[in-house]
VOBA-1610 file (N, C-alpha, C; in pm, whole numbers, padded with zeros to 5 digits, always signed):
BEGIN
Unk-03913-03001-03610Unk-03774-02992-03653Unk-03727-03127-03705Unk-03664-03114-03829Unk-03692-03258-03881Unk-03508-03284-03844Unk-03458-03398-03838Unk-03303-03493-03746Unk-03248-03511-03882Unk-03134-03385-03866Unk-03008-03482-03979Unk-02895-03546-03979Unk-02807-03530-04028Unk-02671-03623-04003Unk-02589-03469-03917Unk-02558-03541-03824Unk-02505-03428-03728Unk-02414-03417-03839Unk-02329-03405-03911Unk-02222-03355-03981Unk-02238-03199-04019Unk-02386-03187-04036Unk-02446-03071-04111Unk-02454-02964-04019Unk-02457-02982-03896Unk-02475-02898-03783Unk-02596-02802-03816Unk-02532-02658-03820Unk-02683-02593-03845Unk-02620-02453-03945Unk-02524-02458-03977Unk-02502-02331-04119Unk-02605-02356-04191Unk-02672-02253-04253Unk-02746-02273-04358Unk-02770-02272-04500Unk-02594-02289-04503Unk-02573-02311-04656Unk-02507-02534-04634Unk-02466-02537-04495Unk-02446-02678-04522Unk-02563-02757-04543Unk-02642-02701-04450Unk-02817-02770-04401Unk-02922-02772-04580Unk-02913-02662-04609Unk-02944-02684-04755Unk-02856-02771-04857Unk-02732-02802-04819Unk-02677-02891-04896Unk-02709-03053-04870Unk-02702-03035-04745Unk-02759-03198-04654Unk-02881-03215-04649Unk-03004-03113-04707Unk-03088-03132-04761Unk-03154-03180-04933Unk-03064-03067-04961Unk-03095-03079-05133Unk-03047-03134-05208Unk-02869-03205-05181Unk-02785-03201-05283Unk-02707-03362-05217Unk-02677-03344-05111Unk-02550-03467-05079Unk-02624-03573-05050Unk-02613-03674-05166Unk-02624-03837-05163Unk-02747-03865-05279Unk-02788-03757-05352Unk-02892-03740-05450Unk-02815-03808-05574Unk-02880-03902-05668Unk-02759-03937-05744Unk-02721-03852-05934Unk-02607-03812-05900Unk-02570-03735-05996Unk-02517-03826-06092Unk-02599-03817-06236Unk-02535-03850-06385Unk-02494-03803-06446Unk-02476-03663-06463Unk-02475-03546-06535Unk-02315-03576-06540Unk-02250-03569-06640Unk-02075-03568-06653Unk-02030-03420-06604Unk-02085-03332-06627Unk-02024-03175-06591Unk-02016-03197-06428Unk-02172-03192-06365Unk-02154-03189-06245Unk-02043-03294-06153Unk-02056-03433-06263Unk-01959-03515-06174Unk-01851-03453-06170Unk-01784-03430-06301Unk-01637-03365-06272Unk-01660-03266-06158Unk-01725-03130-06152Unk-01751-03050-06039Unk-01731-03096-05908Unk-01792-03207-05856Unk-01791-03281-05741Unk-01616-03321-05715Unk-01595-03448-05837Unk-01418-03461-05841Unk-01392-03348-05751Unk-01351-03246-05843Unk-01234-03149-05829Unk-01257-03082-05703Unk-01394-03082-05681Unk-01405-03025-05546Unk-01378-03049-05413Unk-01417-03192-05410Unk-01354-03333-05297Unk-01269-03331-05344Unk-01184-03309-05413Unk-01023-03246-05437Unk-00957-03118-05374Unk-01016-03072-05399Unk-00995-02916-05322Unk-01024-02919-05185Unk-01099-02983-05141Unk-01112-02974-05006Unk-01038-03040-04913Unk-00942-03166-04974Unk-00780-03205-04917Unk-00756-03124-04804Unk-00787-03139-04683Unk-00701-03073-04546Unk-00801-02969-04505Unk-00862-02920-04571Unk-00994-02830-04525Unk-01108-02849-04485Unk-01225-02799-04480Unk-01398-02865-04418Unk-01454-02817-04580Unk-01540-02944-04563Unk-01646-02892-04697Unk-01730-02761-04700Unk-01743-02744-04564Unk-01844-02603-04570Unk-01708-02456-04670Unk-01585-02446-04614Unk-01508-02433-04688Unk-01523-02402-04810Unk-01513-02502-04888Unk-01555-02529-04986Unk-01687-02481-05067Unk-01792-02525-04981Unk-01895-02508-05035Unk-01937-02350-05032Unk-01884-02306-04922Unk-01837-02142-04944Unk-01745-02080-05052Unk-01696-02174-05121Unk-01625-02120-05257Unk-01703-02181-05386Unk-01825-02216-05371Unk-01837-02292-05484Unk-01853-02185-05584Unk-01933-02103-05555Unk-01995-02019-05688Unk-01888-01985-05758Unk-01763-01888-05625Unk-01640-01864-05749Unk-01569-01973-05802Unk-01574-02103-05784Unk-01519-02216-05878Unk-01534-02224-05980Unk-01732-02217-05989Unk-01805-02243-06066Unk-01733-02095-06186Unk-01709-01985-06136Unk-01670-01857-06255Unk-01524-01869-06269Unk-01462-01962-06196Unk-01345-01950-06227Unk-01281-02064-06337Unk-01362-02190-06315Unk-01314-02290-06412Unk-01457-02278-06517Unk-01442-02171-06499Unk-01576-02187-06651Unk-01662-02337-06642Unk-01753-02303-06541Unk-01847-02401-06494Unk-01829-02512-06502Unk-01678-02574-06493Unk-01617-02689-06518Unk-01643-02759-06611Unk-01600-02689-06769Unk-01628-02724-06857Unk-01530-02774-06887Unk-01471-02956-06904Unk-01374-03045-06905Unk-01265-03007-07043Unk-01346-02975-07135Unk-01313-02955-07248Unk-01213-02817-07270Unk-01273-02685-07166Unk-01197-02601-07214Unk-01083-02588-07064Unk-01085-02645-06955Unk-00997-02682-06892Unk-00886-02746-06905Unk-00915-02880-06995Unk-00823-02985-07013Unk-00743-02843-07119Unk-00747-02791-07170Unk-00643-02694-07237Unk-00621-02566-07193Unk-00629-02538-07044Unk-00539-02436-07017Unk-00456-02449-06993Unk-00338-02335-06986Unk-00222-02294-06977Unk-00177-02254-06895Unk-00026-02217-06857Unk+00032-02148-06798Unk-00047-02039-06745Unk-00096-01953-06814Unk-00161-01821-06797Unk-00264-01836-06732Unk-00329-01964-06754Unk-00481-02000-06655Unk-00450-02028-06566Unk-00300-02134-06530Unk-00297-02197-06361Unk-00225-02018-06288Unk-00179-01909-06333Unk-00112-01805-06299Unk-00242-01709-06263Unk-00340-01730-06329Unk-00461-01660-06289Unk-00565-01698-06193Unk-00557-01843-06199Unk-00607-01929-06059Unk-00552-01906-05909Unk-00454-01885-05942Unk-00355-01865-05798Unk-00381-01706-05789Unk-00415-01631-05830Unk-00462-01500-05795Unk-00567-01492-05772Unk-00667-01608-05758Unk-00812-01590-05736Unk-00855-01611-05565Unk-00874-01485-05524Unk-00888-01503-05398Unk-01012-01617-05368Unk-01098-01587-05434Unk-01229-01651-05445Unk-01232-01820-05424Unk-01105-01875-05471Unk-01063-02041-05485Unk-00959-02053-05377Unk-00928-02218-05367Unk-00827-02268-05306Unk-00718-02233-05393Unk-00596-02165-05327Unk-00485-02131-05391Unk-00390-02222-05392Unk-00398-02344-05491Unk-00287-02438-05443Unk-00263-02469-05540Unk-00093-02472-05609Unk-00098-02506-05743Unk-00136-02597-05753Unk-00098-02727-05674Unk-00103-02892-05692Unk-00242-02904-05688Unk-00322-02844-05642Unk-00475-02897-05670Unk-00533-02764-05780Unk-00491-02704-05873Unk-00479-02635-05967Unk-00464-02760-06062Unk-00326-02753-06101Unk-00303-02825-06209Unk-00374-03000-06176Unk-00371-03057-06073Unk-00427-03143-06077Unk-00606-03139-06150Unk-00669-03032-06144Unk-00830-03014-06235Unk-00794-03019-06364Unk-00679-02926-06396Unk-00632-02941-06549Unk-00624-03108-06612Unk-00517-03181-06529Unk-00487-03306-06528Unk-00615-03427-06545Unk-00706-03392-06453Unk-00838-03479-06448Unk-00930-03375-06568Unk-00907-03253-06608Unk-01034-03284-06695Unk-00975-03376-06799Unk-00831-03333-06828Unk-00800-03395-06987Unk-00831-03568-06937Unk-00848-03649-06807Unk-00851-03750-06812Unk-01012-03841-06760Unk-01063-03686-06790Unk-01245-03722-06792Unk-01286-03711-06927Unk-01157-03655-06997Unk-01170-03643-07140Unk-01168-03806-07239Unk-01045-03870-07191Unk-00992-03947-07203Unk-01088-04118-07189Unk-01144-04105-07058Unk-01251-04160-06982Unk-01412-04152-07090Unk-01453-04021-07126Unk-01552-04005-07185Unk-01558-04106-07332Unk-01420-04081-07409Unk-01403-04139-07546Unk-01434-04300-07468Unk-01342-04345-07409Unk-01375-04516-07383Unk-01477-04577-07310Unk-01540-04499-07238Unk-01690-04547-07161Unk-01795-04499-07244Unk-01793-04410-07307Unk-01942-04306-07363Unk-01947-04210-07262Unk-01934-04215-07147Unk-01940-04085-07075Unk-01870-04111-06887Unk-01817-04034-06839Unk-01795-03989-06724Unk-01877-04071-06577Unk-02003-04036-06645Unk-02110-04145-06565Unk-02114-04235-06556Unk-02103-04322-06650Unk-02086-04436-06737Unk-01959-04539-06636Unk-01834-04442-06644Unk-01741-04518-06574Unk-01746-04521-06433Unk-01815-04440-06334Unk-01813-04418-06227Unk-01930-04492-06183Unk-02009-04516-06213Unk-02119-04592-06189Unk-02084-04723-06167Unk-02025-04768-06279Unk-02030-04899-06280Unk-01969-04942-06171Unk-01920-04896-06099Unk-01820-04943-05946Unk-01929-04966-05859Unk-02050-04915-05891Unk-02165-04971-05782Unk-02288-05058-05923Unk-02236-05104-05971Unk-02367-05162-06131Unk-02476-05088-06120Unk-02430-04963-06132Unk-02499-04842-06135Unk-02646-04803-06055Unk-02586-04893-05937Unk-02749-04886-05833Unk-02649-04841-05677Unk-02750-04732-05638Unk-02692-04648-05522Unk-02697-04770-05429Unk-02595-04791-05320Unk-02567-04854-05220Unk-02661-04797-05084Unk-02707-04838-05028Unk-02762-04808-04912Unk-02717-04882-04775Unk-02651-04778-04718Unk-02596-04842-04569Unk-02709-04800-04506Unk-02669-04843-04356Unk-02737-04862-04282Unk-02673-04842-04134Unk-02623-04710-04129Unk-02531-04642-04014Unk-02589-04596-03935Unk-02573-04612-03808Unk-02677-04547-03683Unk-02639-04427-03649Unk-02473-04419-03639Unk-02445-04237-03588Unk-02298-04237-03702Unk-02237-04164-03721Unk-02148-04098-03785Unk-02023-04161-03812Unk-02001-04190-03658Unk-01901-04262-03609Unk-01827-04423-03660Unk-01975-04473-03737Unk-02032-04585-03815Unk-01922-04576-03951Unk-01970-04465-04015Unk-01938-04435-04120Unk-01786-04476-04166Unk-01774-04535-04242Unk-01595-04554-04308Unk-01529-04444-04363Unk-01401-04418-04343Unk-01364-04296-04470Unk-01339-04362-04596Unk-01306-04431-04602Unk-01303-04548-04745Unk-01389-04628-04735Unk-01378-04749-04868Unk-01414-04897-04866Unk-01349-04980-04975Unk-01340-05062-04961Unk-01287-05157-05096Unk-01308-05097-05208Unk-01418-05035-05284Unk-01490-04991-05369Unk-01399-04908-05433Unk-01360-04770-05333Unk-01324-04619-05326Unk-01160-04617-05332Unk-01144-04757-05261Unk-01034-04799-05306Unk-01001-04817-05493Unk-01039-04942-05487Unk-01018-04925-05638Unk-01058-04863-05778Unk-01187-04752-05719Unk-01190-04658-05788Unk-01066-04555-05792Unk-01012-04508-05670Unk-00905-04465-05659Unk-00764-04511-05782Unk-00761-04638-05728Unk-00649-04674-05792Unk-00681-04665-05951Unk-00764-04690-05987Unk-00814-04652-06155Unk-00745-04552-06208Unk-00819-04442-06108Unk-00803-04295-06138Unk-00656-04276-06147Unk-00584-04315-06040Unk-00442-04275-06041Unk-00376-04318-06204Unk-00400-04465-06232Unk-00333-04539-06319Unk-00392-04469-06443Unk-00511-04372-06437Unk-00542-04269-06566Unk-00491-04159-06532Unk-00386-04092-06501Unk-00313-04028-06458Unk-00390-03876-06351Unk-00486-03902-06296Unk-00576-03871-06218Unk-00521-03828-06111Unk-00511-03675-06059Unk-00443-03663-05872Unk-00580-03621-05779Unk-00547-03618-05665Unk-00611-03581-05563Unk-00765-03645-05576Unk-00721-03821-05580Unk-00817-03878-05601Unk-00761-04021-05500Unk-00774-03995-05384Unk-00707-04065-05278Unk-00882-04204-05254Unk-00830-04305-05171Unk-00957-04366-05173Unk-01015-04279-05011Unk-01008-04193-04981Unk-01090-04124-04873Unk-01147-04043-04959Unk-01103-03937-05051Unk-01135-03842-05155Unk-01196-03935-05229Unk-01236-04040-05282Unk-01320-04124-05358Unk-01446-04155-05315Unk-01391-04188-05141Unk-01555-04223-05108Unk-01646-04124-05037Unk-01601-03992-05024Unk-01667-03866-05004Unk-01721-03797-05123Unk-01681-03894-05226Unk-01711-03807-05366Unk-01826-03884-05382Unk-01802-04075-05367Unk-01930-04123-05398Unk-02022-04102-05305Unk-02030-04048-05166Unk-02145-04020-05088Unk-02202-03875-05130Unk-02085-03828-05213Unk-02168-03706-05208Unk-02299-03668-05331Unk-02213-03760-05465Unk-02274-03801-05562Unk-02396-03890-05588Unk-02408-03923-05446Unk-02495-04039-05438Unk-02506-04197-05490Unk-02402-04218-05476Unk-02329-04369-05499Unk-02365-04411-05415Unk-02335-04362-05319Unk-02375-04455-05151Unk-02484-04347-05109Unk-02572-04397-05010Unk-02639-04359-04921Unk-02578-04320-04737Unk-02536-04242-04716Unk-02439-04287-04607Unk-02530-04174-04497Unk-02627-04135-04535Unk-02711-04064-04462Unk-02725-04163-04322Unk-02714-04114-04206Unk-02719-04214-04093Unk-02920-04220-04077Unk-02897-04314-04031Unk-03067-04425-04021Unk-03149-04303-03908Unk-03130-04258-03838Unk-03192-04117-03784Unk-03201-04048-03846Unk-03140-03976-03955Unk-03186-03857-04047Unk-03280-03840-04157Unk-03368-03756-04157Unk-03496-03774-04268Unk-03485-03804-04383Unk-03324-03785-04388Unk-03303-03829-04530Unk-03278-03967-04622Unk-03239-04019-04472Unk-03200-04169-04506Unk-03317-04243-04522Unk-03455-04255-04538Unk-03556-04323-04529Unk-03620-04235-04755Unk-03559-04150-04732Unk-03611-04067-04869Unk-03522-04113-04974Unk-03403-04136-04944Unk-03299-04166-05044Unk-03323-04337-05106Unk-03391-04388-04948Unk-03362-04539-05012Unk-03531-04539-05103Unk-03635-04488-05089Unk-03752-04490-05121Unk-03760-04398-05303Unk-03638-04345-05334Unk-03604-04306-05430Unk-03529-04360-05504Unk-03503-04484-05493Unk-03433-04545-05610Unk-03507-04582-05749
//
């Protein structure tokens, strides 16, 4: 039985995520936005939550395609809020609208999405070195002023706790604790 970050407990849609997916590092601009909005959505809730809504996210914002988001309407945030399938909240509704047009915005002056988010670590994953959970920060300086970026690009539900759950999840940081199989794989994969 291989030791993970107790966070994951034992669902087996989290355990495949804390296997396959969280702290792996994502370049891809689609998926980053995906991640955003999602550590957005999950504001006051559990990620498993979440990660129990992903697929209908994924059919509901048209696979978080920035481009045809940043221009919905009235009629799209009125059809979101009827989607049982999603978080029903306008403010984190219109806030995805808000951040794609400003991943839009972001893309024209960096070259891409990746591009700007990276550079907050000079585009090399951080590797801590946390023994149990408890270790772990909900922020850092970093997540901080990635945060504040975001806001000042008119960016919501991009708090520096929501920043640095986005970069662990994205794989910015390594925050896998030093007992879990994963933390010895992540740093051997750079």
């Amino acid at each position: 039985m291989k030791n993970r970050c107790q966070w994951c407990g034992n669902d087996p849609l989290y355990v495949a995520y804390h296997d396959k997916e969280w702290g792996i590092p994502v370049h891809d601009d689609r998926l980053l936005f995906e991640f955003l909005i999602l550590e957005g959505a999950q504001a006051g809730l559990s990620w498993l939550t979440i990660l129990k809504k992903r697929e209908n996210y994924r059919k509901a914002f048209q696979n978080f395609d920035c481009k045809t988001i940043a221009n919905y309407s009235q009629h799209d945030v009125d059809r979101l809020l009827s989607d049982p399938g999603i978080v029903r909240n306008r403010l984190k509704i219109e806030s995805a609208i808000k951040n794609a047009q400003g991943v839009i915005k972001i893309q024209e002056e960096f070259g891409s999405f990746d591009a700007y988010l990276w550079s907050y670590v000079e585009e090399t994953p951080q590797h801590n070195e946390w023994k149990s959970m408890l270790d772990i920060p909900v922020k850092t300086e970093i997540s901080e002023m990635m945060s504040k970026d975001l806001k000042k690009r008119g960016f919501n539900f991009v708090g520096p706790t929501i920043c640095y759950a986005f970069m662990q999840a994205v794989g910015m940081v390594n925050d896998h604790t030093t007992d879990c199989f994963r933390h010895e794989e992540m740093k051997r994969s750079r």
